[in-house]
C-alpha positions, 0 to 999 in steps of 0.5 A, spaced: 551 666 137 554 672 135 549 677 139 544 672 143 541 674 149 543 667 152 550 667 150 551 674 153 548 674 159 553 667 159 559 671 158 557 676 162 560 677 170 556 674 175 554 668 179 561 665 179 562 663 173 568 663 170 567 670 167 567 673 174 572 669 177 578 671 171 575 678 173 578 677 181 584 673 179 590 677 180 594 673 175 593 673 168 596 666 167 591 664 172 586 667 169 587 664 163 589 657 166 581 657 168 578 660 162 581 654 158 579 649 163 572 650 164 570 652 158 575 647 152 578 643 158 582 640 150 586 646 149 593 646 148 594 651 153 602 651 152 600 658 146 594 660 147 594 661 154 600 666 154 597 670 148 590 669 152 593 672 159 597 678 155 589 680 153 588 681 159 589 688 161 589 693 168 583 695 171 578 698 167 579 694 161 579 686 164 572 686 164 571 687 157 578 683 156 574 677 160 568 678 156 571 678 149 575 671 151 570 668 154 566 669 148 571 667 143 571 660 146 564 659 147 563 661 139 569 656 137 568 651 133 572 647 137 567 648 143 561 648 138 563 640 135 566 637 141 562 640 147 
């Protein structure tokens, strides 16, 4: 899982998907908010959603912050067991 091909053209920006859309999102929590919601609608979001939106930075940095995040979830046991 952790260099697939499937899971990075998955994280990868692109199609709408949620990687693309907490890219566009100017607010952070918003960014976060719709992160946990499509990929582990279980998250506690109350923690987690504030260190996530911390994580994503400025410009330049955003997309590969997205990326990381978005991957973090996916490869999760919580994502792995339940979903």
């Amino acid at each position: 899982m952790a260099n697939g091909g499937s899971i990075n053209s998955w994280i990868a920006p692109g199609g709408g998907n949620v990687s693309e859309r907490m890219v566009q999102e100017k607010d952070p929590r918003k960014a976060a908010e719709d992160l946990f919601l499509t990929i582990s609608p279980a998250a506690d979001l109350r923690g987690i959603g504030r260190r996530c939106s911390r994580a994503l930075g400025p410009g330049d940095v955003k997309p590969a912050a997205v990326q990381e995040l978005v991957w973090g979830l996916l490869t999760s046991a919580e994502f792995r067991f339940n979903h």
